[in-house]
N, CA, C and O atoms as a DFTB+ gen file, in Angstrom:
588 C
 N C O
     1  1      16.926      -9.198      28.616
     2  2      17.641      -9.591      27.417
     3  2      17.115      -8.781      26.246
     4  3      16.090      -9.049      25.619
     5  1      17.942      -7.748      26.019
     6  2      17.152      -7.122      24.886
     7  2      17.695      -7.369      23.490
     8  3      18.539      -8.260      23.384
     9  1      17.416      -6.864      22.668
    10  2      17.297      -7.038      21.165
    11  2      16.922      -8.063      20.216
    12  3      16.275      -8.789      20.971
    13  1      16.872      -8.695      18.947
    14  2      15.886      -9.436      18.695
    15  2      16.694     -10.827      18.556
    16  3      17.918     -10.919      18.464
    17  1      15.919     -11.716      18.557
    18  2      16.569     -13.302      18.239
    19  2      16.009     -13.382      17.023
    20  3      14.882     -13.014      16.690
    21  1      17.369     -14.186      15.977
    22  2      16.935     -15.070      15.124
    23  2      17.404     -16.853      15.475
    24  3      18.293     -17.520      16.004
    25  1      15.870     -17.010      14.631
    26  2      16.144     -18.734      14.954
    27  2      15.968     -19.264      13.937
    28  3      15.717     -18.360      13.140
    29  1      15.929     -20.509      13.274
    30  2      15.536     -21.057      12.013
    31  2      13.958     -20.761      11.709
    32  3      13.592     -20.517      10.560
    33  1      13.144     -20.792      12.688
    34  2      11.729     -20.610      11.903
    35  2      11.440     -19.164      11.760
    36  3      10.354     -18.748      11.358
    37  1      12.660     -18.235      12.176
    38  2      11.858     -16.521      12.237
    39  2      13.068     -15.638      11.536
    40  3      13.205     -14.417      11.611
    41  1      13.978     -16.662      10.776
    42  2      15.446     -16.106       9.937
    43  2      14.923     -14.670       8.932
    44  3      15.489     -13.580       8.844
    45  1      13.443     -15.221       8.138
    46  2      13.119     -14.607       7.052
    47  2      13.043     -13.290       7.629
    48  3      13.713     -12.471       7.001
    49  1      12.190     -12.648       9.031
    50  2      11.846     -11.679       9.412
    51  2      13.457     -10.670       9.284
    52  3      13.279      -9.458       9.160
    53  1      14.472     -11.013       9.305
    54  2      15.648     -10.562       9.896
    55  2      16.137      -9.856       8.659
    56  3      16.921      -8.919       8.810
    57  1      15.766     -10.199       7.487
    58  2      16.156      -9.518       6.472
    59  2      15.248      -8.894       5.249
    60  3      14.096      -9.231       4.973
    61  1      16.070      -7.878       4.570
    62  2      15.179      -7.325       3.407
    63  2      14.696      -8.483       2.161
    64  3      15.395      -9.258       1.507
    65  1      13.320      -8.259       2.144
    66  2      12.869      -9.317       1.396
    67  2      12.673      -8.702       0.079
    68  3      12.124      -7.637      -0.202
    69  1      13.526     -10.051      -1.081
    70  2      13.667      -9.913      -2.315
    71  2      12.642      -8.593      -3.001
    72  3      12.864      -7.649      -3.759
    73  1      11.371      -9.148      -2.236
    74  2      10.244      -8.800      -2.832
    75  2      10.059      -7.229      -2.871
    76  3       9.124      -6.680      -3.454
    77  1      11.062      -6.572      -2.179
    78  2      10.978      -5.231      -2.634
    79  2      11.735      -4.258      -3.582
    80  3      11.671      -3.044      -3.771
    81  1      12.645      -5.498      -4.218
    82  2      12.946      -4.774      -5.351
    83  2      11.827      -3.906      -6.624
    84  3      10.662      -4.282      -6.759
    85  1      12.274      -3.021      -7.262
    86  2      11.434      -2.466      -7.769
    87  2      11.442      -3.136      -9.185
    88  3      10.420      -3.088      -9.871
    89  1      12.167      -3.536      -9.474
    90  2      11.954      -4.503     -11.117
    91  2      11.209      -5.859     -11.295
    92  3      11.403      -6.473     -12.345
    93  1      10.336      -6.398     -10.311
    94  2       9.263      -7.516      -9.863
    95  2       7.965      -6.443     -10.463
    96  3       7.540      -5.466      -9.848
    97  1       7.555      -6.853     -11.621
    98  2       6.550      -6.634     -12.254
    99  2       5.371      -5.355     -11.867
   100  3       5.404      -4.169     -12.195
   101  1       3.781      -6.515     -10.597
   102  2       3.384      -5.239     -10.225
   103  2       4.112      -4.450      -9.084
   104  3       3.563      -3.385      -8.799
   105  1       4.895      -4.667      -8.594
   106  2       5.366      -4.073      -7.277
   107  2       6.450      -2.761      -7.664
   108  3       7.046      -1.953      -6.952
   109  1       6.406      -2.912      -8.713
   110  2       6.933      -1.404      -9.574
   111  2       6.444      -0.099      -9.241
   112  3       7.143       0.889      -9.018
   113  1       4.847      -0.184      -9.219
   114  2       4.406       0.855      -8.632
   115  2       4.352       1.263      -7.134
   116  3       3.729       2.236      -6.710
   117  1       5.305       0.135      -6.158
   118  2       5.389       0.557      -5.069
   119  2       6.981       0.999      -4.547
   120  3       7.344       0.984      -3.371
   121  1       7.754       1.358      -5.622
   122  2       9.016       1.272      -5.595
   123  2       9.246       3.207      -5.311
   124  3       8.558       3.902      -6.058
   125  1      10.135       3.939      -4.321
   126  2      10.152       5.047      -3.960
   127  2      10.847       5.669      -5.053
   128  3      11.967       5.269      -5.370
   129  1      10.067       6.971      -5.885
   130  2      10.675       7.202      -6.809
   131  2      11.742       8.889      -6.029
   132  3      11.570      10.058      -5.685
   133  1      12.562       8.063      -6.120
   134  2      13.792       9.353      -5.707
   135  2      14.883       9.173      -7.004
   136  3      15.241       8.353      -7.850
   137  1      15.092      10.297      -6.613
   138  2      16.441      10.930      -8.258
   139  2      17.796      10.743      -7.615
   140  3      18.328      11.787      -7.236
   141  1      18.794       9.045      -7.316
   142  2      19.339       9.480      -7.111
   143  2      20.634       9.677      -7.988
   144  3      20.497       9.118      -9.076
   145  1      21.811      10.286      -7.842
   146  2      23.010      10.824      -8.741
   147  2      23.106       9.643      -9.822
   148  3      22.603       8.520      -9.788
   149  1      23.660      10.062     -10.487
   150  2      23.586       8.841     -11.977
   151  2      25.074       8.365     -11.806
   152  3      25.327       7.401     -12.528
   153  1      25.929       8.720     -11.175
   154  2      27.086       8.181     -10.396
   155  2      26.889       7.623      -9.364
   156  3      26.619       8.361      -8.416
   157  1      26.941       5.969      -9.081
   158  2      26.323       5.264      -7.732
   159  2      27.707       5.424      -6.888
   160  3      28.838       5.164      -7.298
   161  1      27.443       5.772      -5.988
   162  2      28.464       5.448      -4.490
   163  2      27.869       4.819      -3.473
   164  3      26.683       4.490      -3.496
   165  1      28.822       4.568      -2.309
   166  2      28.686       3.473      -1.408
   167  2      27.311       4.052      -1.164
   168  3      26.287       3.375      -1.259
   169  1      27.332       5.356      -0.840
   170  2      25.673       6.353       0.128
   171  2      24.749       6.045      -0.288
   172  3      23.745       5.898       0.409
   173  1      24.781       5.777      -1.968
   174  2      23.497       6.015      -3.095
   175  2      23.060       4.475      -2.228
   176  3      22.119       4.416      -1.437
   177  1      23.945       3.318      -2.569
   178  2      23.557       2.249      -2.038
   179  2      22.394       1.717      -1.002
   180  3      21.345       1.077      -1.073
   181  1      23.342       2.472       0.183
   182  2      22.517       2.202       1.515
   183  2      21.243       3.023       1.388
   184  3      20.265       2.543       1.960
   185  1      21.044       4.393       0.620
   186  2      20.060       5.022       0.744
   187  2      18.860       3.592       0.030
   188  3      17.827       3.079       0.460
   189  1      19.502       3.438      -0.924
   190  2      18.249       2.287      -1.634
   191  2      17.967       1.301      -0.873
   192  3      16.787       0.963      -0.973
   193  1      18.652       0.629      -0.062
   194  2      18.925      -0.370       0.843
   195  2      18.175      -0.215       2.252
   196  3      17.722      -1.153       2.908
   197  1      18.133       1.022       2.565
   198  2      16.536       1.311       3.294
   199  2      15.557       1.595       2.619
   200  3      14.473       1.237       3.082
   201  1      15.565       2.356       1.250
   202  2      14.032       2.581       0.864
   203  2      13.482       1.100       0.473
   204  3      12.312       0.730       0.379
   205  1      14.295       0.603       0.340
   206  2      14.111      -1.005      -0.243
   207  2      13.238      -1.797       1.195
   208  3      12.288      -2.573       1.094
   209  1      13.913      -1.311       2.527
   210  2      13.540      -1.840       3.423
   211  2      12.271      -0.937       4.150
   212  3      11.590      -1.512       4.999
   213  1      12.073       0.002       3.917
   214  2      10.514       0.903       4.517
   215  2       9.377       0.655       4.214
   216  3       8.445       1.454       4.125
   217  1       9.369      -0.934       3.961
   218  2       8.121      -1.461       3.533
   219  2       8.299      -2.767       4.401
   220  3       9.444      -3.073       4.735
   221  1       7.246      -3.545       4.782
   222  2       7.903      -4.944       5.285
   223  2       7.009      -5.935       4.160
   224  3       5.975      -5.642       3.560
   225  1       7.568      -6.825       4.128
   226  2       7.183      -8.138       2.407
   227  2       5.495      -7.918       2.927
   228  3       4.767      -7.297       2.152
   229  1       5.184      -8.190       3.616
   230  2       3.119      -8.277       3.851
   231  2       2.783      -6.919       3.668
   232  3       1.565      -6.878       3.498
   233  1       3.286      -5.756       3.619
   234  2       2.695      -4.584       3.304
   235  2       2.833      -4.459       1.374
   236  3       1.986      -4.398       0.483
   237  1       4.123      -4.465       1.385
   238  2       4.259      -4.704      -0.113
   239  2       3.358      -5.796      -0.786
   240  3       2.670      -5.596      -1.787
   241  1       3.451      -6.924      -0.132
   242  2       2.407      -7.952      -0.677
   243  2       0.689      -7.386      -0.749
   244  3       0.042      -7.507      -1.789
   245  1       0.154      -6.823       0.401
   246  2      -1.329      -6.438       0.459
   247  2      -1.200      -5.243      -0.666
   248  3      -2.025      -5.350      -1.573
   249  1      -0.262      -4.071      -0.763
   250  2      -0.530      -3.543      -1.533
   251  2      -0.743      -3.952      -2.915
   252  3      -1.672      -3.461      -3.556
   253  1       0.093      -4.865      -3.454
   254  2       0.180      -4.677      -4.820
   255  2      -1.071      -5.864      -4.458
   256  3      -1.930      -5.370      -5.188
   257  1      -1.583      -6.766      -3.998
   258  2      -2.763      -7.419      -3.740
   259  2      -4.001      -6.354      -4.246
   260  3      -4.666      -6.492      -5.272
   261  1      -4.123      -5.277      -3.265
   262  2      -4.640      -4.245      -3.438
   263  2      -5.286      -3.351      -5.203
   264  3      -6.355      -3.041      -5.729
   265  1      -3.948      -3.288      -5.469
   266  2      -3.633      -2.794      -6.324
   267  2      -4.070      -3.483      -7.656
   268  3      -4.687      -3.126      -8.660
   269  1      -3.543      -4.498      -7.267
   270  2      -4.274      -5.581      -8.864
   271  2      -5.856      -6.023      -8.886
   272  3      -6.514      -6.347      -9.875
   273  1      -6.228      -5.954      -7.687
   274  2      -8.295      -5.736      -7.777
   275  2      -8.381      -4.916      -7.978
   276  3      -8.928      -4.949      -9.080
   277  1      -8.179      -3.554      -7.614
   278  2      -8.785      -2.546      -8.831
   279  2      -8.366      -2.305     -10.301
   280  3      -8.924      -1.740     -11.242
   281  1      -7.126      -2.969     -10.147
   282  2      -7.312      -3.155     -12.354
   283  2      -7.480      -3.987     -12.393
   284  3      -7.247      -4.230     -13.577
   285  1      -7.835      -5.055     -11.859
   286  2      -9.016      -6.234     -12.469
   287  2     -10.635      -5.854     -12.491
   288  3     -11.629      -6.446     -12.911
   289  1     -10.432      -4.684     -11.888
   290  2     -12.705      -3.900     -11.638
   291  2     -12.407      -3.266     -13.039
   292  3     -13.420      -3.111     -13.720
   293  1     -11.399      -2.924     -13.530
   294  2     -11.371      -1.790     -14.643
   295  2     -10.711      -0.428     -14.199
   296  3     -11.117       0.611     -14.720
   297  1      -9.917      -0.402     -13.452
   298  2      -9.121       0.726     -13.209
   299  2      -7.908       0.702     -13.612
   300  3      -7.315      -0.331     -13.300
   301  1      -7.132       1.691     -14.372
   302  2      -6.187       1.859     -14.870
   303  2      -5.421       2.932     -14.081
   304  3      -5.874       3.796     -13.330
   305  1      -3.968       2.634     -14.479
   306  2      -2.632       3.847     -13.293
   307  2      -1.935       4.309     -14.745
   308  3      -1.506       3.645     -15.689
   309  1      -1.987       5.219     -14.588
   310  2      -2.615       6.181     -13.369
   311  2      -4.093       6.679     -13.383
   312  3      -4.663       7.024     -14.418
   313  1      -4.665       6.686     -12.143
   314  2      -6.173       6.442     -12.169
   315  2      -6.610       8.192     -11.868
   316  3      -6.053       9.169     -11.367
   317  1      -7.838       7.907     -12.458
   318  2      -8.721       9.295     -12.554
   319  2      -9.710       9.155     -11.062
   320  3     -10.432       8.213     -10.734
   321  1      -9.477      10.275     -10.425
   322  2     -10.694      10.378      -9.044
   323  2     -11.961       9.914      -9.572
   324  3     -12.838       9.773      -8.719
   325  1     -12.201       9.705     -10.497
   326  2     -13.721       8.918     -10.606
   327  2     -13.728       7.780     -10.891
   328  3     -14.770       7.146     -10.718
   329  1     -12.532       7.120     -11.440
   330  2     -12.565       5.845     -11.611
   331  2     -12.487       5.197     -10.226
   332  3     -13.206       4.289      -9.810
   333  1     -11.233       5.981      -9.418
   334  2     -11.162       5.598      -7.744
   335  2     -12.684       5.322      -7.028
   336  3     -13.164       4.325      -6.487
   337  1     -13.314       6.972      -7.343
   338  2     -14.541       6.721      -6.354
   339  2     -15.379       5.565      -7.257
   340  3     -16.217       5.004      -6.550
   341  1     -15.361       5.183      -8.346
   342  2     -16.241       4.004      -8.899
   343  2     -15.922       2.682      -8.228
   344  3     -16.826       1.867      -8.043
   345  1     -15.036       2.508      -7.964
   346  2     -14.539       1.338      -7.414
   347  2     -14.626       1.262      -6.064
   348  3     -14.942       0.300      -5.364
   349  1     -14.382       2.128      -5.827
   350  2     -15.317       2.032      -4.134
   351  2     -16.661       1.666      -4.227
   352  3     -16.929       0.513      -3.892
   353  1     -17.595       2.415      -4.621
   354  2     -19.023       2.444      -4.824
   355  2     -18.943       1.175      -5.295
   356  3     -19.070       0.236      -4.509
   357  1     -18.725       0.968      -6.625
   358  2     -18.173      -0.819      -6.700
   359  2     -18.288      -1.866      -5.885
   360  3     -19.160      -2.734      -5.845
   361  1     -16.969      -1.649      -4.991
   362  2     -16.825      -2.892      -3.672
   363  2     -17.486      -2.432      -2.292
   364  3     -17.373      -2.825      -1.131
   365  1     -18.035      -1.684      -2.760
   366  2     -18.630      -1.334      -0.730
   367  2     -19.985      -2.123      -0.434
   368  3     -20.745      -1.929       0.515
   369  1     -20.100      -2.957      -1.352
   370  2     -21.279      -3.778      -0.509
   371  2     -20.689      -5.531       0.324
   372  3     -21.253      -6.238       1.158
   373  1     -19.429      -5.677      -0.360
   374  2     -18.668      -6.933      -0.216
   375  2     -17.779      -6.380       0.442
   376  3     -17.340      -7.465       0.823
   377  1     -17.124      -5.677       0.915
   378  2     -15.878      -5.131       2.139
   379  2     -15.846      -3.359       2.788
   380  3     -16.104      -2.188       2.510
   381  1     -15.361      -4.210       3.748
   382  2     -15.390      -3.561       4.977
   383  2     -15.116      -2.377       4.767
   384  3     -14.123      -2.358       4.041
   385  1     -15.660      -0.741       5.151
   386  2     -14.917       0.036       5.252
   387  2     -13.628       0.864       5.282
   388  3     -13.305       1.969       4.848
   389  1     -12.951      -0.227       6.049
   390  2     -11.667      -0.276       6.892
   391  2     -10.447      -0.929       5.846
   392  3      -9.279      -0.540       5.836
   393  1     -10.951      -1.894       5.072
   394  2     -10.651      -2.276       3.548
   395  2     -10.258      -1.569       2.621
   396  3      -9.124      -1.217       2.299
   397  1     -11.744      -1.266       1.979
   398  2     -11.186      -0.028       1.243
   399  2     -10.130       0.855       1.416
   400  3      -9.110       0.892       0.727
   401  1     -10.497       1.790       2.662
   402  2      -9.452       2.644       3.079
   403  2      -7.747       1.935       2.675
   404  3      -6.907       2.587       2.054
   405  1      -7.490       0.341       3.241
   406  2      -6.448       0.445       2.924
   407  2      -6.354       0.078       1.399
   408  3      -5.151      -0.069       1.183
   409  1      -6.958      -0.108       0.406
   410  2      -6.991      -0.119      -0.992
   411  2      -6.373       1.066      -1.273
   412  3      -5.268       1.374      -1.721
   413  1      -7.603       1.819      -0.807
   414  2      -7.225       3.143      -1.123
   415  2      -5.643       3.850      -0.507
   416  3      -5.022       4.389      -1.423
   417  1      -5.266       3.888       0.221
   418  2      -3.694       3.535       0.466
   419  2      -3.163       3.457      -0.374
   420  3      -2.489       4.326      -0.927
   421  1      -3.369       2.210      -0.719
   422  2      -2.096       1.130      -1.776
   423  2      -2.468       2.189      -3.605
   424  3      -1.682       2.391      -4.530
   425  1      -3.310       2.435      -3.521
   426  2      -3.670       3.076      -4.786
   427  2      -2.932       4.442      -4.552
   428  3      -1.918       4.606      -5.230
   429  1      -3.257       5.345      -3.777
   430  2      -2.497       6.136      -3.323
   431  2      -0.705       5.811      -3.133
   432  3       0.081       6.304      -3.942
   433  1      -0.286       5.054      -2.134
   434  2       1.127       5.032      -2.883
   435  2       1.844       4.650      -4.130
   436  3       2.991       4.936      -4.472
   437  1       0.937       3.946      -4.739
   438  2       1.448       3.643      -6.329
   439  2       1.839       5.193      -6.799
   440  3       2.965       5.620      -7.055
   441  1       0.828       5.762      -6.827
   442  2       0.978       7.086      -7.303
   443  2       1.758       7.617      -6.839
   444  3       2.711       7.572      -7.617
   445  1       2.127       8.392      -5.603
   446  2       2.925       9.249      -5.397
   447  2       4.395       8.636      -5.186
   448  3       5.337       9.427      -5.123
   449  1       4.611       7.336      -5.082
   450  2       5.867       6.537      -5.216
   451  2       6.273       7.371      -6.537
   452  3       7.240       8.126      -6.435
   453  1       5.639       7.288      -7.688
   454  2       5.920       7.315      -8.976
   455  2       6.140       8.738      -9.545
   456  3       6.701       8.964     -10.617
   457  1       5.479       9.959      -8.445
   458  2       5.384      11.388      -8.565
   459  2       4.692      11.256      -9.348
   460  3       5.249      11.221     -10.445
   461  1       3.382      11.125      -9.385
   462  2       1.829      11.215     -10.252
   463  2       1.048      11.531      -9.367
   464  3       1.031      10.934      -8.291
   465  1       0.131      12.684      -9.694
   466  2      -0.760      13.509      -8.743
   467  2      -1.820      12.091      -7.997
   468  3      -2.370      11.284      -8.747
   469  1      -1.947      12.009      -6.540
   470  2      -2.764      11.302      -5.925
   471  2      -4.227      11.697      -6.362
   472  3      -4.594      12.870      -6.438
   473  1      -4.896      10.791      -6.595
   474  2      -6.270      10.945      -7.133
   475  2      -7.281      10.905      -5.455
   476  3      -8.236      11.615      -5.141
   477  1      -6.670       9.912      -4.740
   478  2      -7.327       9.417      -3.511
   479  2      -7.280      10.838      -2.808
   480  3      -8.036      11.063      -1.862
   481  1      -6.432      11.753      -3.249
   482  2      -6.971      13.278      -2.219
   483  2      -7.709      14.284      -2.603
   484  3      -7.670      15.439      -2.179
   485  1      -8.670      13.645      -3.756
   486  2      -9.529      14.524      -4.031
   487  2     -10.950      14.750      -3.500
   488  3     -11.295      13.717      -2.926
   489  1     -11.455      15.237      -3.478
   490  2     -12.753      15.735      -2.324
   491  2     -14.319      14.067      -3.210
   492  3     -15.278      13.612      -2.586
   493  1     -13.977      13.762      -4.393
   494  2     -14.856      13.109      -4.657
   495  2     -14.757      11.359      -4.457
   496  3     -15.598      10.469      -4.332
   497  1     -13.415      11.404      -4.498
   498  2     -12.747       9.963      -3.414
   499  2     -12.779      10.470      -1.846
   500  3     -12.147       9.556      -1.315
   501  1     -13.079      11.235      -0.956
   502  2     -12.957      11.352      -0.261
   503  2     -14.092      11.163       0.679
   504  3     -14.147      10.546       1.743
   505  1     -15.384      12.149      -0.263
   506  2     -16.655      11.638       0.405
   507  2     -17.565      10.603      -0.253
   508  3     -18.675      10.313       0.195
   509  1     -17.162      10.206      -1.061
   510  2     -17.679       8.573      -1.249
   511  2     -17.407       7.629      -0.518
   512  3     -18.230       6.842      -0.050
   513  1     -15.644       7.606      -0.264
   514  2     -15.568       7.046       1.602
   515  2     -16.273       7.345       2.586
   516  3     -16.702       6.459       3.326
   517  1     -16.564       8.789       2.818
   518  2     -17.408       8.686       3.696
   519  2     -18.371       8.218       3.423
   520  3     -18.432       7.106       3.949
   521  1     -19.631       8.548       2.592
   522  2     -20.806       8.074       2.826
   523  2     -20.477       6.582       2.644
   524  3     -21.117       6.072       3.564
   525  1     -19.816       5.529       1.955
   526  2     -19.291       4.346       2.276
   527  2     -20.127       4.206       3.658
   528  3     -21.185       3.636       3.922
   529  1     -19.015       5.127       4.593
   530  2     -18.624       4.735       6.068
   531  2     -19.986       5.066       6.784
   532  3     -20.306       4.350       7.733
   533  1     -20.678       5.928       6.464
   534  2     -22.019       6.631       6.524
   535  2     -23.167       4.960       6.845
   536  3     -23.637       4.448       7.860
   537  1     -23.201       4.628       5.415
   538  2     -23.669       3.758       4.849
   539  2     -23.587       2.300       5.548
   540  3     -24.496       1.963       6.306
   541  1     -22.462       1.412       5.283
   542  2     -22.431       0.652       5.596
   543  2     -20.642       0.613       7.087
   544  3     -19.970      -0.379       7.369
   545  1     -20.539       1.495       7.425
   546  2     -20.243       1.639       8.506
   547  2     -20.293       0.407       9.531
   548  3     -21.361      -0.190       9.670
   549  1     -19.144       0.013      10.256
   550  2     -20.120      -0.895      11.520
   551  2     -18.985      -0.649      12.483
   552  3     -17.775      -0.721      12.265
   553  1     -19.814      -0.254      13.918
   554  2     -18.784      -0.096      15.127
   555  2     -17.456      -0.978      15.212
   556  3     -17.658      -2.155      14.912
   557  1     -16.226      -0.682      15.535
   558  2     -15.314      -1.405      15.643
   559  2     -15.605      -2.376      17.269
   560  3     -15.914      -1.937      18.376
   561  1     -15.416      -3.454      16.929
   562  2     -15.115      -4.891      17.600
   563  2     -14.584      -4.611      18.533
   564  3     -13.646      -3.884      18.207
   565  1     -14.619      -4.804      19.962
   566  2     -13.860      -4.561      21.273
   567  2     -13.635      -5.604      21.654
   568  3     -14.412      -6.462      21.236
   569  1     -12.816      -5.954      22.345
   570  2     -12.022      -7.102      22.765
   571  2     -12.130      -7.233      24.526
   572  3     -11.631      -6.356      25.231
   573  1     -12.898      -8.532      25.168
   574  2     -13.031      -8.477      26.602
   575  2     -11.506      -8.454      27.010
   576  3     -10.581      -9.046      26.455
   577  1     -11.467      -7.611      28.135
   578  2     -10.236      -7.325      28.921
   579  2      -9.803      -8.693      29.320
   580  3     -10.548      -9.633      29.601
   581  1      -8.352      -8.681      29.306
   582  2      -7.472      -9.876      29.474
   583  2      -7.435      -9.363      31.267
   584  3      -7.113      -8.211      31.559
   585  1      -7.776     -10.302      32.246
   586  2      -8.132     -10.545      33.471
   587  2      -6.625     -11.407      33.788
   588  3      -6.415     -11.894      34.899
């Protein structure tokens, strides 16, 4: 039986959630900045109508989650590679490696959603992650084989 079921408790999964409109406050900075024609047609539509949907609501949600702890540490957007690597150095004694990284993500697509130079690809955000990972590093968790 292939393709997906909806039922009353799994309806929400089935559709684009509100939450990715781009005019919802912080989630602005996760909105895909494309140019399209200043004349809307049916195309312009659907094109928005997937970029709207290339996110799913918990990614959009962790990001802008993301996103609002580092301007609550004192980081401002568009952010300077040293404010980035401060905020790492910052939180790397309270979260995980693996954390950060996706912070750093969500900080990273704010930006280039918006066409503002990514700060997160600069060589001084880059090896502050590492030594982060250097540092407080810890082997990933293996899971006993399902028998």
């Amino acid at each position: 039986m292939g393709g997906s079921m909806t039922t009353s408790d799994n309806i929400h999964l089935s559709g684009v959630s509100p939450s990715h409109n781009a005019s919802e406050g912080v989630a602005t900075p996760f909105a895909v900045n494309c140019k399209l024609p200043s004349e809307s047609c049916p195309t312009d539509t659907q094109v928005q109508q997937f970029l709207n949907a290339s996110r799913s609501a918990n990614t959009v949600r962790a990001y802008r989650s993301d996103l609002a702890d580092f301007l609550a540490r004192g980081g401002t957007f568009p952010a300077e590679p040293i404010a980035v690597a401060r905020y790492l150095a910052q939180r790397a004694e309270e979260l995980a490696p693996a954390t950060l990284l996706r912070r750093l993500v969500a900080i990273a697509q704010a930006h280039t959603n918006r066409g503002l130079p990514n700060p997160c690809k600069t060589d001084i955000v880059r090896l502050t992650l590492r030594g982060i990972r250097r540092v407080h590093g810890r082997p990933q968790s293996r899971s006993a084989p399902y028998l």
